[in-house]
C-alpha positions as CSV (number, residue, x, y, z in Angstrom):
1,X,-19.7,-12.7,21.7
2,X,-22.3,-12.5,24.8
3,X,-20.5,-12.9,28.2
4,X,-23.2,-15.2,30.4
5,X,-22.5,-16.9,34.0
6,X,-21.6,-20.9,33.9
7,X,-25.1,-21.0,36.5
8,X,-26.6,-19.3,33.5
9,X,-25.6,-21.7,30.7
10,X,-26.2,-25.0,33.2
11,X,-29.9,-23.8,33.6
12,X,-30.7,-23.7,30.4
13,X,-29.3,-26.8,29.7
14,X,-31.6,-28.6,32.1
15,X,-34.4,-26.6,31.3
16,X,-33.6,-28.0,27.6
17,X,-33.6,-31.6,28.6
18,X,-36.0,-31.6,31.2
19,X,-38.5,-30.2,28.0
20,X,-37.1,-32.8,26.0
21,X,-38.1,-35.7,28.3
22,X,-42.0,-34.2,28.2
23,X,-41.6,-34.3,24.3
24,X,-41.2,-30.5,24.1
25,X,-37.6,-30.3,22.9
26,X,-36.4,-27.7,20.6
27,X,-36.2,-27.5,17.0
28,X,-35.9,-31.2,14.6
29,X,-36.0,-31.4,11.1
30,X,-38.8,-33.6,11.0
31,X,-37.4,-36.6,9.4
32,X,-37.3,-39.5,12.0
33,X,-34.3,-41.4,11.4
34,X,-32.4,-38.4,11.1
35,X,-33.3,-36.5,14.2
36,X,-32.7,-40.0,15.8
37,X,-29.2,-39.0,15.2
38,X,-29.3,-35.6,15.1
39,X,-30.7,-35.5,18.8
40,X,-32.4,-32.4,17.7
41,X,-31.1,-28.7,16.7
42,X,-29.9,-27.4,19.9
43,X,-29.8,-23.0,21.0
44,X,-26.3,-21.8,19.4
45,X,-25.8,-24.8,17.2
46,X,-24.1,-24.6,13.6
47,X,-25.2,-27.4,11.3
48,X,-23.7,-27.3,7.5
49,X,-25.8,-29.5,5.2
50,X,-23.3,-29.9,2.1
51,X,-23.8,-31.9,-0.5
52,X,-23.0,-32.1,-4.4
53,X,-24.6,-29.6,-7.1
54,X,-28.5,-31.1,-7.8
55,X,-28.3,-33.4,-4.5
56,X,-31.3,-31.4,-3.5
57,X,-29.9,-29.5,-0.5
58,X,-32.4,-26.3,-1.0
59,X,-35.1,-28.5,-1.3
60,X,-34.1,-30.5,2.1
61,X,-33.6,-27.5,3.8
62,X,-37.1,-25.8,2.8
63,X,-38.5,-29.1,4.2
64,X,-36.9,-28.6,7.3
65,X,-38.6,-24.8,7.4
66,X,-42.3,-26.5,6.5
67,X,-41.3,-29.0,9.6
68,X,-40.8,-26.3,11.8
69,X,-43.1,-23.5,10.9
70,X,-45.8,-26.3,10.5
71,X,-45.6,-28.8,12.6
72,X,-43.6,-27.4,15.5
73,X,-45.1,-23.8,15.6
74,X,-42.0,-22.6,15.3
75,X,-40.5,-18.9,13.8
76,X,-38.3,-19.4,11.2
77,X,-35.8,-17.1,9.2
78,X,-35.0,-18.4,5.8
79,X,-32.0,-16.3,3.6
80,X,-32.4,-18.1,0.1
81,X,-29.6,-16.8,-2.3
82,X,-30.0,-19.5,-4.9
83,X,-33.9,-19.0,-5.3
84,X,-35.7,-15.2,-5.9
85,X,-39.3,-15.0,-3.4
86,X,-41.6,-15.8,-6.2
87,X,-39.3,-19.0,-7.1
88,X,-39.6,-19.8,-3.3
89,X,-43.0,-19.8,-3.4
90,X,-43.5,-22.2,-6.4
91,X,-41.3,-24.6,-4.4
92,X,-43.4,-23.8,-1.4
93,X,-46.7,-25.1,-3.1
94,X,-45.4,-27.8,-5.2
95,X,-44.1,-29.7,-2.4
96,X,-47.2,-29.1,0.2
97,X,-49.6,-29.4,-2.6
98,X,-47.7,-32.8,-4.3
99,X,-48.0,-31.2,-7.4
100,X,-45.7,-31.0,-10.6
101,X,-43.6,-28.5,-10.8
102,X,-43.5,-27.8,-14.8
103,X,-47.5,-27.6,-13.8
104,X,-47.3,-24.7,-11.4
105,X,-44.5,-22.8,-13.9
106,X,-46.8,-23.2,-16.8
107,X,-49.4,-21.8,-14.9
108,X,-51.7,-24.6,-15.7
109,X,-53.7,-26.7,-13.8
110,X,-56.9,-28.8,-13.2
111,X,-59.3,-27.2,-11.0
112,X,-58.5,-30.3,-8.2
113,X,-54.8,-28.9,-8.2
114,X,-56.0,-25.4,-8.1
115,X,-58.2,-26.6,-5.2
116,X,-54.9,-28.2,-3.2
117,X,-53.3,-24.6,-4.1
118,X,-55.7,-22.7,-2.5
119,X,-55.7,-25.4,0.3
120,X,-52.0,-24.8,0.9
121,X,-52.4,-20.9,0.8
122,X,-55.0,-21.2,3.4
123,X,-52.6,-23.4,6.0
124,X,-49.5,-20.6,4.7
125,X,-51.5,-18.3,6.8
126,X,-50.7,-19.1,10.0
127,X,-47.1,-19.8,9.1
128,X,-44.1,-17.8,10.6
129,X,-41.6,-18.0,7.7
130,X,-39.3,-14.7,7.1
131,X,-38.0,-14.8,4.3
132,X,-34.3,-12.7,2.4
133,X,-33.3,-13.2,-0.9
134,X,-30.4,-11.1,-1.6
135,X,-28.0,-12.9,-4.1
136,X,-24.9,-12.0,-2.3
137,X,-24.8,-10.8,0.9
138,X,-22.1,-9.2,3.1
139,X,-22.1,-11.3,5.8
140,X,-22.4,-8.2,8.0
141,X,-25.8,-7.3,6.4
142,X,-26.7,-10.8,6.4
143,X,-26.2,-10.5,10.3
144,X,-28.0,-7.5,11.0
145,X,-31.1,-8.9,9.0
146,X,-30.7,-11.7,11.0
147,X,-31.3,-9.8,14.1
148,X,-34.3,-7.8,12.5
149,X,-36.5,-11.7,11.6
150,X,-35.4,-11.7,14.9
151,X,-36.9,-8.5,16.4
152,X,-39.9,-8.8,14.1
153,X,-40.8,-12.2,14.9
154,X,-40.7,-11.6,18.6
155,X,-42.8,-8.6,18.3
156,X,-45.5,-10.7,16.1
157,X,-44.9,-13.4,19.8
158,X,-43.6,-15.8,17.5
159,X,-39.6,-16.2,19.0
160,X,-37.4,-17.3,16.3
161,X,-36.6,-20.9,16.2
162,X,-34.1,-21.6,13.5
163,X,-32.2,-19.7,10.5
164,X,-31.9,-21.7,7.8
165,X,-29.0,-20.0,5.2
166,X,-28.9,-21.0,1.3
167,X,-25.8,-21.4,0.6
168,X,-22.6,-20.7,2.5
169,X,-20.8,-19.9,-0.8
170,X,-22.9,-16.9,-1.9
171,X,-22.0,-15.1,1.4
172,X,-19.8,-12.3,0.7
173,X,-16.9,-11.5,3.7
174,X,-16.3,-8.4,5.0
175,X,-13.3,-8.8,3.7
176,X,-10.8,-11.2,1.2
177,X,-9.9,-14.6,3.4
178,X,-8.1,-17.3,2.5
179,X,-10.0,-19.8,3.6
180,X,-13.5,-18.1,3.1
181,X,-15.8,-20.8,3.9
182,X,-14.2,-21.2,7.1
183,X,-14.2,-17.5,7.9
184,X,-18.1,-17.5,7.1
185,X,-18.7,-20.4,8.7
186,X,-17.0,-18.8,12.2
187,X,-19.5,-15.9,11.5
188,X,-22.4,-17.7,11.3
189,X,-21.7,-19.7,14.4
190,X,-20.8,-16.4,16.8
191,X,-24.4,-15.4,15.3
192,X,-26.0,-18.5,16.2
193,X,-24.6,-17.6,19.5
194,X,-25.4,-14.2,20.0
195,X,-29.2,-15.3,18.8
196,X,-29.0,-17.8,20.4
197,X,-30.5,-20.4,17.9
198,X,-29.8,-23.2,15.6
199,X,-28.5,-21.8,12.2
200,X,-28.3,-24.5,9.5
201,X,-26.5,-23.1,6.2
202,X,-26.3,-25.6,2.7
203,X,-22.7,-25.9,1.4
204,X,-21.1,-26.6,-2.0
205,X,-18.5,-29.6,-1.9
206,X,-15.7,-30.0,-4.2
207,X,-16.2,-31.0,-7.4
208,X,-13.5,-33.6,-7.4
209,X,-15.8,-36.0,-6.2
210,X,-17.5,-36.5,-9.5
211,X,-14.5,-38.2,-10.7
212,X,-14.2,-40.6,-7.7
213,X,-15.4,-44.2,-8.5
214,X,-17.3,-44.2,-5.3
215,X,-19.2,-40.5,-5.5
216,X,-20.5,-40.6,-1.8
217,X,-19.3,-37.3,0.3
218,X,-16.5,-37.3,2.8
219,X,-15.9,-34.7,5.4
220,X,-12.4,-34.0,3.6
221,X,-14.6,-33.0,1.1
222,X,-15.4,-29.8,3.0
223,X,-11.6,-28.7,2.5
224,X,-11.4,-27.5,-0.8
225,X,-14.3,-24.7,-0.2
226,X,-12.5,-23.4,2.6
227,X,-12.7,-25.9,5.3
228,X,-15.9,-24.5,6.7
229,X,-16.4,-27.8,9.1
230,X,-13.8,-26.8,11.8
231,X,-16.7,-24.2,13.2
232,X,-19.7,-26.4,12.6
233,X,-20.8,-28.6,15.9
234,X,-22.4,-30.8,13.2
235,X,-22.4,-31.7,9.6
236,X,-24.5,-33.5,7.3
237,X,-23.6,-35.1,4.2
238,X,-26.4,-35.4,1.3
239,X,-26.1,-38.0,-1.3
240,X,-28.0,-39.8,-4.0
241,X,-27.2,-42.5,-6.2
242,X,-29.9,-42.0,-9.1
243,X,-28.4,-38.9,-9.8
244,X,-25.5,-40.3,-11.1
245,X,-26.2,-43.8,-12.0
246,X,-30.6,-43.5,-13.1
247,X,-30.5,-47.5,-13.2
248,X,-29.8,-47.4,-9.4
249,X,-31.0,-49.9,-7.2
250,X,-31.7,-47.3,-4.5
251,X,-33.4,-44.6,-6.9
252,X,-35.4,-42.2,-5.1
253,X,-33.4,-43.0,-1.9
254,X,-31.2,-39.8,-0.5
255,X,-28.7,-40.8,2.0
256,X,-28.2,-38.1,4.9
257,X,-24.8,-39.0,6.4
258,X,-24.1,-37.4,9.8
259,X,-20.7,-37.0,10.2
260,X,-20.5,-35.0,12.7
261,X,-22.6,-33.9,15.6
262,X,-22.2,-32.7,19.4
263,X,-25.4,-34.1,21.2
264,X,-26.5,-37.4,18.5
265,X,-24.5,-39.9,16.9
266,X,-23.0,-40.7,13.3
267,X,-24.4,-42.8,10.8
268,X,-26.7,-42.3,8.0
269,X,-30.5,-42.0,7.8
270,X,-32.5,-43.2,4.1
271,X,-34.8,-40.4,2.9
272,X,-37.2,-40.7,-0.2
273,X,-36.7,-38.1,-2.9
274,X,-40.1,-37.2,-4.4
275,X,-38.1,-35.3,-7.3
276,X,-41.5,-34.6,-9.2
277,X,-42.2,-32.2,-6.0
278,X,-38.9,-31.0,-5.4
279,X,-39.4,-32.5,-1.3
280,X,-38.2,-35.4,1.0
281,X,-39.9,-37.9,2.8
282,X,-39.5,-40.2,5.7
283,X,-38.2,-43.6,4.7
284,X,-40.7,-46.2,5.6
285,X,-39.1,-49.4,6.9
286,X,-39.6,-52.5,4.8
């Protein structure tokens, strides 16, 4: 852990704010409501984005990449484990392109899709996306790579913004814990630290929930994958009805339920699921 001065730390934190009141704040996902309550990813923050098997937690968190690296300018290291690079990038161009994903697997499409492709290739250019896709890492390699996106996007003058980590659970520890989620998730916040930039990581919840009559998440949900919530400063809880009831009232809603958070406030923000692209959207008021 990096020893800094208190005069140090209160600097920063002005300097922080003081950009945030010109509108040049640091890293949000994006999505309006939600960085409404998020206040924003702030310099040595853990967030844990957990949610339930096919919630679509990869796919939010890929979105919040796109935000960042597109919209924000911002350097961005991503460590997939679920997805391989070439997977990644079929994700990448379904969801800027709005294009079916069965479409883009099959290889076929019309020449106005293959158009939009080439259209989203073209903008991909400029982006500053690193990106790891070892299945299971040690979280010790998994640190030291971290530092390398780090060192190679300052020397390309693009300073790392964010690292986004998919999932929690495919993290190996350096050794056998316990409580392993917990001991990853302390990890991943001392790196966040010594980087000194937002980390968001996705994380399994218990499968219990399936058999609850109400199937939204609860924070106690984070206990029985090792309780990785007592070293996150905030937590967000993904949830969508259609998934298990397809005659929902709210289908193609996502409900992102801040729980916990150190600079925002708790509540929950509406999302659209656009499922055909694999990518979120902003809820539009009614």
């Amino acid at each position: 852990m990096t020893i800094r001065s208190l005069s140090q730390a209160v600097a920063e934190e002005v300097a922080y704010l003081d950009a945030a009141q010109k509108g040049d704040g640091g890293p949000h996902t994006g999505f309006r409501d939600l960085d409404d309550l998020l206040g924003g990813f702030w310099p040595g923050q853990l967030t844990i984005l957990a949610g339930r098997t096919g919630m679509g937690k990869t796919a939010l968190a890929l979105d919040v990449a796109a935000n960042l690296a597109l919209d924000q300018a911002r350097g961005v290291g991503v460590f997939s484990m679920q997805l391989c690079e070439r997977e990644l990038a079929k994700r990448w161009l379904v969801g800027r392109a709005r294009l079916p994903l069965d479409a883009i697997r099959r290889g076929r499409l019309e020449s106005h899709q293959l158009l939009d492709v080439l259209a989203v290739q073209q903008t991909t250019a400029g982006v500053s996306i690193l990106l790891e896709t070892n299945p299971e890492p040690g979280v010790c390699e998994l640190v030291e790579r971290a530092r390398a996106i780090r060192s190679h996007l300052e020397e390309s003058d693009k300073p790392l913004g964010m690292l986004i980590i998919d999932s929690l659970q495919s993290i190996r520890p350096a050794a056998q814990h316990r409580h392993h989620g917990g001991y990853i998730a302390w990890a991943l916040k001392q790196l966040a630290e010594e980087l000194h930039v937002p980390v968001l990581v996705t994380s399994d919840l218990s499968p219990a929930i399936d058999d609850r009559a109400d199937k939204r998440p609860l924070l106690r949900d984070l206990e029985d994958v090792g309780r990785p919530e007592q070293h996150a400063d905030a937590v967000l809880l993904l949830y969508r009805d259609d998934h298990y009831h397809p005659d929902s009232a709210h289908f193609g809603e996502a409900e992102v339920t801040v729980v916990r958070t150190g600079h925002g406030s708790v509540g929950t923000a509406t999302l659209f699921f656009l499922e055909r692209h694999g990518r979120f959207a902003t809820h539009v008021r009614g």
